[in-house]
Rosetta silent file (secondary structure, phi, psi, omega in degrees, C-alpha in Angstrom):
SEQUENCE: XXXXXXXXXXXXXXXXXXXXXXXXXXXXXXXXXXXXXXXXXXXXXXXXXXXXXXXXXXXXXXXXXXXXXXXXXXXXXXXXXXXXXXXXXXXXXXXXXXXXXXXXXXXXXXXXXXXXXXXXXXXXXXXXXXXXXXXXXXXXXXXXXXXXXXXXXXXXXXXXXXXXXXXXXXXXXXXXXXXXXXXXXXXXXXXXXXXXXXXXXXXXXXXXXXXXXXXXXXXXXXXXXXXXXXXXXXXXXXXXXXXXXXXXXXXXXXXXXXXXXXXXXXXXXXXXXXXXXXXXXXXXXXXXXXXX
SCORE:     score description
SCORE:     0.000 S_00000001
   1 L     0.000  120.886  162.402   14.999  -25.119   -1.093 S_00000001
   2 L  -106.220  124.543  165.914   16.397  -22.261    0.608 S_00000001
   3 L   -44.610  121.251  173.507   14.168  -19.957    1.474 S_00000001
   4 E   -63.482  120.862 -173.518   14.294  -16.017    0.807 S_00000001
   5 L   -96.084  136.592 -173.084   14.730  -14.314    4.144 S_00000001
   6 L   -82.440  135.031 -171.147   12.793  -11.076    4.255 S_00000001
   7 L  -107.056  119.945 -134.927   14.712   -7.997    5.801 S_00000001
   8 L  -131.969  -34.077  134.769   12.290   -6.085    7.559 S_00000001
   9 H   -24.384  -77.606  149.434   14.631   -3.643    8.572 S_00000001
  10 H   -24.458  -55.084 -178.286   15.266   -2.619    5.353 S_00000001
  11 H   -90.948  -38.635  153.823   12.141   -2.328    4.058 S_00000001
  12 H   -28.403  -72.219 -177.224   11.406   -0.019    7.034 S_00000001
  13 H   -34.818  -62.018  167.709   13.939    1.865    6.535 S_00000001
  14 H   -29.022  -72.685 -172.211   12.556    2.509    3.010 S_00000001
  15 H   -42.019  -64.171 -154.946    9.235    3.695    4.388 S_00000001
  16 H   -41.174  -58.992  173.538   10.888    6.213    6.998 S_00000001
  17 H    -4.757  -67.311 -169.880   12.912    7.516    3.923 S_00000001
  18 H   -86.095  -28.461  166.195   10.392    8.513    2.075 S_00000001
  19 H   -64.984  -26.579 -174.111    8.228    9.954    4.870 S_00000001
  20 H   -73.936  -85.435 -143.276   11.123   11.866    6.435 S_00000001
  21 H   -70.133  -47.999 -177.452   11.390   13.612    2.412 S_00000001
  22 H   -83.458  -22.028  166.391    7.501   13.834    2.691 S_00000001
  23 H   -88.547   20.269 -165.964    7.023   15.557    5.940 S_00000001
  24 H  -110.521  -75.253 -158.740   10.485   17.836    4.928 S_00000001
  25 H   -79.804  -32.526  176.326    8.968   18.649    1.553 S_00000001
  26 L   -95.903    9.315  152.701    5.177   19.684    2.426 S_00000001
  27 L    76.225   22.171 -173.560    6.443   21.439    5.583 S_00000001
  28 L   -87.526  145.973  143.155    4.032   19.268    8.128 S_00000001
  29 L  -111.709  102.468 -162.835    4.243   18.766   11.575 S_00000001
  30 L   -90.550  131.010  171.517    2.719   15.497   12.541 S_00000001
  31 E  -108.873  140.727 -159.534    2.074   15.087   16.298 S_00000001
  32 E  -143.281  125.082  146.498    2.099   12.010   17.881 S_00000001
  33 E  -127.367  144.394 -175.054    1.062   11.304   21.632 S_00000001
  34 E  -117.851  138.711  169.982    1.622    8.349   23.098 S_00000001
  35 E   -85.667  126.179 -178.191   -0.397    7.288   26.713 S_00000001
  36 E  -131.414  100.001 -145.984    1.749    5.045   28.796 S_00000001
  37 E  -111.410  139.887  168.767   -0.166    4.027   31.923 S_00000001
  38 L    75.811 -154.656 -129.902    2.263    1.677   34.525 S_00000001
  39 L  -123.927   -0.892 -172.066    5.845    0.259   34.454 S_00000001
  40 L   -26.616   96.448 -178.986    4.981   -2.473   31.641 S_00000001
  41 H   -63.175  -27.262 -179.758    9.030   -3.241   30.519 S_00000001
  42 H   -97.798    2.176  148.717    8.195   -4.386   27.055 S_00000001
  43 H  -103.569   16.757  147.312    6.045   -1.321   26.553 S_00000001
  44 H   -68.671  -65.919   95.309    8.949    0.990   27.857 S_00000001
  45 H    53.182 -116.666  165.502   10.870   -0.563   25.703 S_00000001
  46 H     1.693  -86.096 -153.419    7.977   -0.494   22.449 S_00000001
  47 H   -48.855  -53.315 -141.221    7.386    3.075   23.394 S_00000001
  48 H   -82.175  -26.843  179.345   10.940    4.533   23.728 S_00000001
  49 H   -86.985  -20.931  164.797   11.690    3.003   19.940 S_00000001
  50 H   -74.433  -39.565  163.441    8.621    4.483   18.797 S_00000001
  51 H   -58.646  -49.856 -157.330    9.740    8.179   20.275 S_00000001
  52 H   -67.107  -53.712  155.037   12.849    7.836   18.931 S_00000001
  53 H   -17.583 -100.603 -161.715   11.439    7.053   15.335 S_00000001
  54 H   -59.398    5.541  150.377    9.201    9.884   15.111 S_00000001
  55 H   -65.798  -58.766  162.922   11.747   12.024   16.702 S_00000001
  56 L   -47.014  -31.590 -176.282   14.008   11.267   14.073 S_00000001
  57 L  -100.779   -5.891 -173.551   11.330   11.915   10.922 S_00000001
  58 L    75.006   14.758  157.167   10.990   15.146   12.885 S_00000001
  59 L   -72.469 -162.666 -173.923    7.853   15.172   14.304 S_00000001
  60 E  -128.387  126.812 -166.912    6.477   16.773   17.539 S_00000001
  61 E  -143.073  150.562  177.569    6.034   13.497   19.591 S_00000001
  62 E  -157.147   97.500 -148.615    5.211   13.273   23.251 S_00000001
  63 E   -92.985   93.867  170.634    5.308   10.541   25.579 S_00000001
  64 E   -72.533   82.582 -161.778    2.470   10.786   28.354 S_00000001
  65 E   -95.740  130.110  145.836    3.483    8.036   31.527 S_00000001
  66 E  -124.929  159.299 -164.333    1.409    7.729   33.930 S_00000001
  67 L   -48.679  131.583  168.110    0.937    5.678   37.163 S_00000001
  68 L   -45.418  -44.707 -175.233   -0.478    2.186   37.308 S_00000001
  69 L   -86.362   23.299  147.183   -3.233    3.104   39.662 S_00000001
  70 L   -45.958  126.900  163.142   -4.744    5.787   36.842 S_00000001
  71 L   -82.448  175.729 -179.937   -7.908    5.210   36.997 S_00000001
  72 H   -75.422  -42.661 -175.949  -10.528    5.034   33.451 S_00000001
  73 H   -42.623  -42.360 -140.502  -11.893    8.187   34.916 S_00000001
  74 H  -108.033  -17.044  159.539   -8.842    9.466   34.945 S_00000001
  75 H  -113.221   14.221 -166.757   -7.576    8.729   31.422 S_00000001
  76 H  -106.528  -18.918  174.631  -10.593    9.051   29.613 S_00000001
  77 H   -88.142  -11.677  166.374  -10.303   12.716   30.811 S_00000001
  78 H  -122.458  -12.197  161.780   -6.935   13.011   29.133 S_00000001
  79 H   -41.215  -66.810  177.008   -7.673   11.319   26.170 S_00000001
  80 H   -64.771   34.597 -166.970  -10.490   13.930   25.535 S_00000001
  81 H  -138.240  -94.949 -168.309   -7.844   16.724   26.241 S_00000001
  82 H   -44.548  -20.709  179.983   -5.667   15.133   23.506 S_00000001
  83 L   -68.710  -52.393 -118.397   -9.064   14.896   21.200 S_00000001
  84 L  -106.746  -34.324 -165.543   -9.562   18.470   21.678 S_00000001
  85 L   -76.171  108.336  158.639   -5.523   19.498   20.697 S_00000001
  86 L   -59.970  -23.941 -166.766   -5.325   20.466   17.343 S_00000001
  87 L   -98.004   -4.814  176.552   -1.511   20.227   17.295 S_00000001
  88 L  -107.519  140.412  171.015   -1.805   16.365   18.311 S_00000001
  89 L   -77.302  -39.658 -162.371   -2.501   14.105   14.952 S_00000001
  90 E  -128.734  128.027  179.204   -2.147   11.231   16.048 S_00000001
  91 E   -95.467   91.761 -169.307   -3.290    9.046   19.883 S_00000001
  92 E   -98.960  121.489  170.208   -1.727    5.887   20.540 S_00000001
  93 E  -105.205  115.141  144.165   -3.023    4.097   24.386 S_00000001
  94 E   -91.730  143.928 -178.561   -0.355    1.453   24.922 S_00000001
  95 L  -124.209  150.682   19.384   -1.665   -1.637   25.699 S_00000001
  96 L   -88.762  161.834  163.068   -1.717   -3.782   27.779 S_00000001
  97 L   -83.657 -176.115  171.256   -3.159   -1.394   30.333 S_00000001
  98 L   -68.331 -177.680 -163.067   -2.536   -2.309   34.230 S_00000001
  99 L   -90.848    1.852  160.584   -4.384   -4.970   35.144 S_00000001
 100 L   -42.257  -41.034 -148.881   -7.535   -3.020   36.861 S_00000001
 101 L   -89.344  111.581 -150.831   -8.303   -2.064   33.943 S_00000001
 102 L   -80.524 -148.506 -147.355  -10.828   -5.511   32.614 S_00000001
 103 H  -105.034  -36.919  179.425  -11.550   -6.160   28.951 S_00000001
 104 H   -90.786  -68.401  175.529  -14.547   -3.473   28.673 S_00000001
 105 H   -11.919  -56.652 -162.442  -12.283   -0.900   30.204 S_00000001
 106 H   -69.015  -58.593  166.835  -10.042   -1.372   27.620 S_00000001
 107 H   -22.949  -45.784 -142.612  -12.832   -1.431   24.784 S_00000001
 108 H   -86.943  -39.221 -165.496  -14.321    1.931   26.559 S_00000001
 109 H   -85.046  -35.461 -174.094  -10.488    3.678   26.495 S_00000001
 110 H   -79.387  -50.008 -175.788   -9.778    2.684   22.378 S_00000001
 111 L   -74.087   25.140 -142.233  -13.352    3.728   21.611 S_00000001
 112 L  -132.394  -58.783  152.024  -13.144    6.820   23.296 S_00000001
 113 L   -79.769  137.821 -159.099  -10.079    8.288   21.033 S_00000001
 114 L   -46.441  126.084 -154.224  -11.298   10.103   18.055 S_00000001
 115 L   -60.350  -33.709 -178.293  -11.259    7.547   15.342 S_00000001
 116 L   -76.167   -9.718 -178.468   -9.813   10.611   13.119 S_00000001
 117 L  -110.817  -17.347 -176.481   -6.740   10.185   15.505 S_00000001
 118 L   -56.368   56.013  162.230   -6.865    6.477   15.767 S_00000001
 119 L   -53.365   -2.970  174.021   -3.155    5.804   14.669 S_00000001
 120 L  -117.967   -8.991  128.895   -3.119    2.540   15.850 S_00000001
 121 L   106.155   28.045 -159.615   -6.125    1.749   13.933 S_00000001
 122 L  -103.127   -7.964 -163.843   -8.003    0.133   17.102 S_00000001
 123 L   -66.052  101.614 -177.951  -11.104    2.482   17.137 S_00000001
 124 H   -12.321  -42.495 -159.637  -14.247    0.039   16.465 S_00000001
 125 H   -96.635  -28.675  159.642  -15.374    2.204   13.419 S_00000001
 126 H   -70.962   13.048  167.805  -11.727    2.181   11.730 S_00000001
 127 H   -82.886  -60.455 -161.622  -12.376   -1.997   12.574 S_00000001
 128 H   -67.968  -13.558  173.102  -15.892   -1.716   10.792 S_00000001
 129 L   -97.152  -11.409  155.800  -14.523   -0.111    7.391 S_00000001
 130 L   -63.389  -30.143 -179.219  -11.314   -2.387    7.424 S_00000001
 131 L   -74.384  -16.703 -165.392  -14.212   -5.153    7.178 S_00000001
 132 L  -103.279   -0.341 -171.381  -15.914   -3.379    4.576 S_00000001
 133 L    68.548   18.056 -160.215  -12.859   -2.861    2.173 S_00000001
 134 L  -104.858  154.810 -156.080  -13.693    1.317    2.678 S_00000001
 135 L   -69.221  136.294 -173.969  -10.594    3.254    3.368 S_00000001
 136 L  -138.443  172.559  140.527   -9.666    3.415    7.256 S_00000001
 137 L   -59.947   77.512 -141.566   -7.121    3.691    9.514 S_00000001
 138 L   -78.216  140.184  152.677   -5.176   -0.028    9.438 S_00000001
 139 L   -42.984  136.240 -178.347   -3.340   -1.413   12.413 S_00000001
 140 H   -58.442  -56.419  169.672    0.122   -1.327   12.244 S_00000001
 141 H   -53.545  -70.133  171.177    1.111   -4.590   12.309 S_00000001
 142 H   -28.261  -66.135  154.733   -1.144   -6.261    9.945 S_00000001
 143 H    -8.197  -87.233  179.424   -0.147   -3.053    7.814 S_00000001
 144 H   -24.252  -62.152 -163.068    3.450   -4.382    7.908 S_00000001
 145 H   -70.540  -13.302  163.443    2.886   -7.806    6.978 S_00000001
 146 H   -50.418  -67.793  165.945    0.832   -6.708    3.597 S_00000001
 147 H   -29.077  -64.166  166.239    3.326   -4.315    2.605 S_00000001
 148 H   -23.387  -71.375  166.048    5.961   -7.322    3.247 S_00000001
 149 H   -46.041  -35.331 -169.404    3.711   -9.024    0.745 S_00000001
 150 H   -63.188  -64.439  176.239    3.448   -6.570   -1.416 S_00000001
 151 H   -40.428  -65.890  157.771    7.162   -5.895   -1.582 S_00000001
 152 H   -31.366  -51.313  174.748    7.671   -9.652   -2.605 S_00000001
 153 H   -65.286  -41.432  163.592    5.692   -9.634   -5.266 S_00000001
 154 H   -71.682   -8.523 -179.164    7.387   -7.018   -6.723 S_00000001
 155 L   -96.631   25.713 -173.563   10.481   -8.038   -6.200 S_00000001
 156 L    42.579    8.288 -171.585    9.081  -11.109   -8.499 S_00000001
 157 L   -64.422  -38.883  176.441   10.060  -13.744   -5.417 S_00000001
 158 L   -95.785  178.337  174.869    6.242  -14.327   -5.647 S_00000001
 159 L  -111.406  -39.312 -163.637    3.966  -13.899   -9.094 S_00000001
 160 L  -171.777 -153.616  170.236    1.223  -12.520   -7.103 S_00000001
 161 L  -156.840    3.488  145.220   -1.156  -12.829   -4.578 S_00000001
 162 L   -39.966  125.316  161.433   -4.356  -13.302   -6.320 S_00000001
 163 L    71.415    5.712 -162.300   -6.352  -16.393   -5.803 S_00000001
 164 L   -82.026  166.464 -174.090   -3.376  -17.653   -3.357 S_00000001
 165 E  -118.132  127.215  177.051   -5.086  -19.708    0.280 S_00000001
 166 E  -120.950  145.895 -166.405   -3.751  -17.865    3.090 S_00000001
 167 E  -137.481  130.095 -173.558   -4.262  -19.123    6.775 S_00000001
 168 E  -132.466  123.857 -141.190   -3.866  -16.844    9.309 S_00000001
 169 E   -87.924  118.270  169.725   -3.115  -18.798   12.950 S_00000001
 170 L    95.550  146.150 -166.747   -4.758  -16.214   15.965 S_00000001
 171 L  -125.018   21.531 -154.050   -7.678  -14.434   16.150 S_00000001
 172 L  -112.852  153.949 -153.820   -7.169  -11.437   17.780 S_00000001
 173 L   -75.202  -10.314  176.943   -8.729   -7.653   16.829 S_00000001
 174 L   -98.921  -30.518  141.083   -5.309   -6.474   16.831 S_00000001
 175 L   -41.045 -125.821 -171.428   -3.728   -8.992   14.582 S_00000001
 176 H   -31.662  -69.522 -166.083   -5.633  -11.963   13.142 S_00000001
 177 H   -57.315  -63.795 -157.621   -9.012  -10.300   11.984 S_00000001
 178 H   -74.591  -15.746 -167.992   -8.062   -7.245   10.567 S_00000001
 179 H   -78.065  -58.124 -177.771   -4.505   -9.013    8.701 S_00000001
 180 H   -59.835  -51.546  177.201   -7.748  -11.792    7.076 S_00000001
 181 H   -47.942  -88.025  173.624   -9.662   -8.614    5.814 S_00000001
 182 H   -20.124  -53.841  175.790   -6.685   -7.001    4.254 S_00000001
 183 H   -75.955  -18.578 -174.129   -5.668  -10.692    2.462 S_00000001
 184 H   -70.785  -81.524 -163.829   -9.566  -10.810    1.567 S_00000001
 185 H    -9.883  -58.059 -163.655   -8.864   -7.443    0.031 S_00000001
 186 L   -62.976  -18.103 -176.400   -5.691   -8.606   -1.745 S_00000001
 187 L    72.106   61.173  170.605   -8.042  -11.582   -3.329 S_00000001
 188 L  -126.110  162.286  153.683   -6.450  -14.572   -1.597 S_00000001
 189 E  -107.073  125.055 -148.403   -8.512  -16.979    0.096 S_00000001
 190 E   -88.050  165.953   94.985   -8.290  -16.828    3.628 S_00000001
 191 E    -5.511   29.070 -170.204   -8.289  -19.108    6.499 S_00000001
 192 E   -86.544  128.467 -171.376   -8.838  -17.839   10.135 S_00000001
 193 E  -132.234  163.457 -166.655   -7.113  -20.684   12.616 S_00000001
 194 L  -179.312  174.862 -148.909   -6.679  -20.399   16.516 S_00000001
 195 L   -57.460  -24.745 -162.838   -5.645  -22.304   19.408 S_00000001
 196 L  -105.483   34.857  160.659   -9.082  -24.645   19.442 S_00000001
 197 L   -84.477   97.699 -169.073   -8.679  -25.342   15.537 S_00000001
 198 L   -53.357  117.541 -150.319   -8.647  -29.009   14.716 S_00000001
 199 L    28.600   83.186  168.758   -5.957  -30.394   12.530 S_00000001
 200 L   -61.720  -66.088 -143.950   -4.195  -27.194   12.282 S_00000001
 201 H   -73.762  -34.105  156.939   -1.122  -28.460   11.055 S_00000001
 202 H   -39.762  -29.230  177.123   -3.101  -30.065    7.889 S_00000001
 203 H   -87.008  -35.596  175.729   -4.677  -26.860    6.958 S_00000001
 204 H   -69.428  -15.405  178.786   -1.195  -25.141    7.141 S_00000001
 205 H   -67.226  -27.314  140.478    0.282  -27.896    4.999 S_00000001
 206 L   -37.301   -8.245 -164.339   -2.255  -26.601    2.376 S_00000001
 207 L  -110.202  160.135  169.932   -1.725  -22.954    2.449 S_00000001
 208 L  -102.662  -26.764  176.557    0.287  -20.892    0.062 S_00000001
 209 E  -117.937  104.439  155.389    0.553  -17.864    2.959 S_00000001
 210 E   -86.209  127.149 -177.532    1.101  -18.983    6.436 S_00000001
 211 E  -107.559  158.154  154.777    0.311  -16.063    9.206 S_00000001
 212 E  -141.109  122.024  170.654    1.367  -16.957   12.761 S_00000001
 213 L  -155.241   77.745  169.184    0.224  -14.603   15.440 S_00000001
 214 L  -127.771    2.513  177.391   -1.007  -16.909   18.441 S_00000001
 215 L    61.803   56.595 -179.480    1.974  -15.842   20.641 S_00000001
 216 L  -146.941  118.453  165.433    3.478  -19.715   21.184 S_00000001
 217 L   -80.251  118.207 -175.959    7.156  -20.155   20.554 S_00000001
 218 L    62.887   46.913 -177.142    8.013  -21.920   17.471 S_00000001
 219 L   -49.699  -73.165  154.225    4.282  -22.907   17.551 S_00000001
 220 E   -31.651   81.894 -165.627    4.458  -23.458   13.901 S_00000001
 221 L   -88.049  149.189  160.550    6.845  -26.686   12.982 S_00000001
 222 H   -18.900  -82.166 -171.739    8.787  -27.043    9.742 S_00000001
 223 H   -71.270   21.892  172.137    6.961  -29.934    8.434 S_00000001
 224 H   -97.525  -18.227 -174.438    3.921  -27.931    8.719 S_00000001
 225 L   -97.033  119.790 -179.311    4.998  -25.507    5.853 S_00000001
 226 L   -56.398  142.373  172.282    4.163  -26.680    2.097 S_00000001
 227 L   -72.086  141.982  155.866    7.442  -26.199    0.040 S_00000001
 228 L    95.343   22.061 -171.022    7.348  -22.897   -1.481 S_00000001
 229 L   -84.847  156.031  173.389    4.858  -21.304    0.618 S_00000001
 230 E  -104.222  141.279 -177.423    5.129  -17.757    2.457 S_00000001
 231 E  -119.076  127.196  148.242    5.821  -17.425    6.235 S_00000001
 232 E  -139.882  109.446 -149.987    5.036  -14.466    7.826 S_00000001
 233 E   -74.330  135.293  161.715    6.094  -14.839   11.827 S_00000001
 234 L  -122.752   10.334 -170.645    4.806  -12.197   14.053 S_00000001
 235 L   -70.355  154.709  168.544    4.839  -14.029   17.061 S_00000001
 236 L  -143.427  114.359 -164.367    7.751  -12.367   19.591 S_00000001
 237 E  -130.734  125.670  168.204    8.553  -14.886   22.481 S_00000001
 238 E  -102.010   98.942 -161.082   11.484  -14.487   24.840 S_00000001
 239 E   -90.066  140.382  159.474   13.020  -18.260   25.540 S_00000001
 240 E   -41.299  176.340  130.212   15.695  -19.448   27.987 S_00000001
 241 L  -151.361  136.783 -177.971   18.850  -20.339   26.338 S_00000001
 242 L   -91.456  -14.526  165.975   21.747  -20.713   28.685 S_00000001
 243 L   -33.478  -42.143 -176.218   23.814  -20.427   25.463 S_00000001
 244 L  -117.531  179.362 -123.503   23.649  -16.987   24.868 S_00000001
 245 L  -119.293    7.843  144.657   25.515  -14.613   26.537 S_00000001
 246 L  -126.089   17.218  166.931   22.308  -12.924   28.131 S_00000001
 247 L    95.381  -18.855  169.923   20.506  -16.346   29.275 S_00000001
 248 E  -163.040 -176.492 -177.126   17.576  -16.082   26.607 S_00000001
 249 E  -156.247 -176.237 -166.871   16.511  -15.119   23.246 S_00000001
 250 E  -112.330  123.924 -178.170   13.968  -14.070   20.907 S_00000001
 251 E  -139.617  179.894 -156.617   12.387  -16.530   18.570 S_00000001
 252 L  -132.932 -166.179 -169.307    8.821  -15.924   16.699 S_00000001
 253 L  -103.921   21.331  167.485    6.127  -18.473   16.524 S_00000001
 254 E  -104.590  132.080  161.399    7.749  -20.332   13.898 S_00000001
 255 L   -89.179  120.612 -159.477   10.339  -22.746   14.249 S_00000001
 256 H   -54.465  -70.482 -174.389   12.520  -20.587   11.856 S_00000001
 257 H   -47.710  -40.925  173.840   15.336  -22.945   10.777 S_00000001
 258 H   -84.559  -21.994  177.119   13.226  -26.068    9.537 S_00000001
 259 H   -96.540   -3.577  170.215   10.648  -23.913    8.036 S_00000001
 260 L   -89.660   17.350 -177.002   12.848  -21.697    6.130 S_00000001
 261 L   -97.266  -33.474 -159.880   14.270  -25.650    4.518 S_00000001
 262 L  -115.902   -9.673 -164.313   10.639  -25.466    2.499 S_00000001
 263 L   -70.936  152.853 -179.334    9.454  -21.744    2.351 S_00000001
 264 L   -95.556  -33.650  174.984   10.176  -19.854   -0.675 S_00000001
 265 E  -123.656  154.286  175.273   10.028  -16.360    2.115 S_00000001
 266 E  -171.999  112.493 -179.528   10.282  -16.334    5.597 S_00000001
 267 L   -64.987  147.242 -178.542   10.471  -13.322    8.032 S_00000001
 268 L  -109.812  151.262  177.176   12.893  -13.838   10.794 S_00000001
 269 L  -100.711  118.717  -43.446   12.490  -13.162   14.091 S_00000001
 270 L   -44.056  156.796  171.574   14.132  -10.357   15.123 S_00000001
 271 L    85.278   37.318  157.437   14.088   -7.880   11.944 S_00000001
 272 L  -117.359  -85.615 -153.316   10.971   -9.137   10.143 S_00000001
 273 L   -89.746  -18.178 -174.548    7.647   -7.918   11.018 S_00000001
 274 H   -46.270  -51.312 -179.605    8.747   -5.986   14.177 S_00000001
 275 H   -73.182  -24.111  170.797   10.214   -2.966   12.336 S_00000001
 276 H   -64.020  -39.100  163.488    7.431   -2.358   10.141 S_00000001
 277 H   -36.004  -58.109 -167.877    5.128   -1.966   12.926 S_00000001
 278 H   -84.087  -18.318  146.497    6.657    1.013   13.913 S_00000001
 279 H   -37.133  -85.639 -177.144    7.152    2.537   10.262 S_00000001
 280 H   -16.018  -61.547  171.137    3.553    1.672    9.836 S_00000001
 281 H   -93.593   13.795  139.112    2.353    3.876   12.571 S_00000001
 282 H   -58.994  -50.958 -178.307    4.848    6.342   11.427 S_00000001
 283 H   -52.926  -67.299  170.466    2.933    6.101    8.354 S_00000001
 284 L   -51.985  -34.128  148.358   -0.649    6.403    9.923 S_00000001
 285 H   -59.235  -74.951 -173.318    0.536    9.573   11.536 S_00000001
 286 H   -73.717   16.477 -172.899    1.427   11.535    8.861 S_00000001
 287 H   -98.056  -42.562  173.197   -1.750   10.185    6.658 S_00000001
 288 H   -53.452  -56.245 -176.303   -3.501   11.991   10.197 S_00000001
 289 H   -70.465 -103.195 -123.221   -1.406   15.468    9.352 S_00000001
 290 H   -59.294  -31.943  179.647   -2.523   15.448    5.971 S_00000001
 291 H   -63.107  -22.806 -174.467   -6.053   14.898    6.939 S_00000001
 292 L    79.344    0.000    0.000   -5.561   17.555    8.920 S_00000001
């Protein structure tokens, strides 16, 4: 079996398309600020692909950096500045913050922007109505990988996605949780697996939808994937290799090459689930302007 590899790219692209043509034609200006506290390189990085997006669909986007030693005082006071700005739609805090800032900090800083602004979908009460199937604000990623799903079906590679057993590897509120909600939605039966889950690789041999978001490279082995099952990798791990011509590489938490031998889909790592993220919270922005 060779596996269909999902272009993630592509289907990105598609969203911005039509969002560009929907923020064109109904004459909106969606604002997007993003908080960027410290020197974080893969959220310089994150962020600077995210301006450039929403630059590009023509929004009014603005990139707030500030110092690692910002204090909570001291961004909880510009959050509520940005609450208060009618012209911004949408409030994205990249995380991680520096490392002062503990685990209830962080909680204290997400719950803090208005929930009506919550474009990254992190705000406790857009959590509690993603649990409840009532319409919210969705995390981007998780977003992505549905959509992915979605796309598949329609493209007939899949029949559907009803009654299918989906196991989704990580547990985490940005991820794991709300991505099991979303497949509840879809009317699969889900799974939630994590690092202290006992004969893991038996329950993934069992699944028709494999999730992997525990952040372990090529966590997920080949002979762990059922033939004709869907992988969808979200893991993003940077490995030596002396091989390639900058000394490492990017691999996901699948090992990609043996498990694309049984999968009937299988996102690759880069240019699966990566691009959608940022479409997604393109998407969750201008769903913000329209709310008004």
């Amino acid at each position: 079996m060779t596996a269909h590899i999902i272009d993630g790219r592509a289907l990105a692209q598609k969203i911005l398309d039509e969002l560009k043509h929907e923020i064109a034609t109904k004459n909106l200006k969606p604002g997007l600020t993003v908080v960027l506290v410290g020197e974080n390189p893969a959220s310089k990085v994150y962020v600077a692909s995210k301006e450039k997006t929403a630059n590009e669909l023509g929004m009014k986007t603005e990139t707030i950096r500030l110092p690692a030693q910002t204090s909570k005082t001291q961004l909880l006071e510009l959050i509520e500045k940005l609450n208060r700005d009618k012209a911004v739609h949408g409030i994205l805090v990249q995380m991680p913050l520096p490392k002062h800032f503990g685990k209830d900090d962080e909680y204290e800083v997400l719950s803090a922007v208005n929930p009506a602004k919550d474009v990254d979908g992190f705000h406790y009460i857009n959590a509690g109505k993603l649990s409840q199937g009532r319409p919210a604000f969705v995390p981007c990623t998780p977003m992505g990988c549905m959509i992915i799903l979605q796309d598949l079906v329609q493209k007939k590679i899949i029949e559907k996605l009803d009654g299918l057993d989906a196991i989704v590897i990580g547990r985490s509120n940005i991820v794991g949780k709300p991505l099991g909600f979303l497949l509840l939605d879809a009317n699969c039966t889900v799974t939630f697996t994590h690092s202290k889950t006992q004969n893991l690789a038996d329950k993934c041999r069992k699944a028709d939808i494999i999730v992997a978001a525990i952040g372990k490279p090529e966590f997920v082995q080949g002979d762990w994937v059922k033939d004709g099952a869907v992988v969808i990798d979200v893991g993003i791990n940077r490995i030596a290799d002396p091989s390639h011509p900058k000394g490492s590489r990017l691999v996901g938490d699948v090992a990609f090459t043996e498990a694309a031998k049984r999968a009937t889909a299988i996102t690759p790592v880069p240019g699966g689930v990566g691009p959608m993220t940022i479409a997604c919270l393109m998407k969750n922005t201008v769903k913000a302007a329209l709310n008004g």
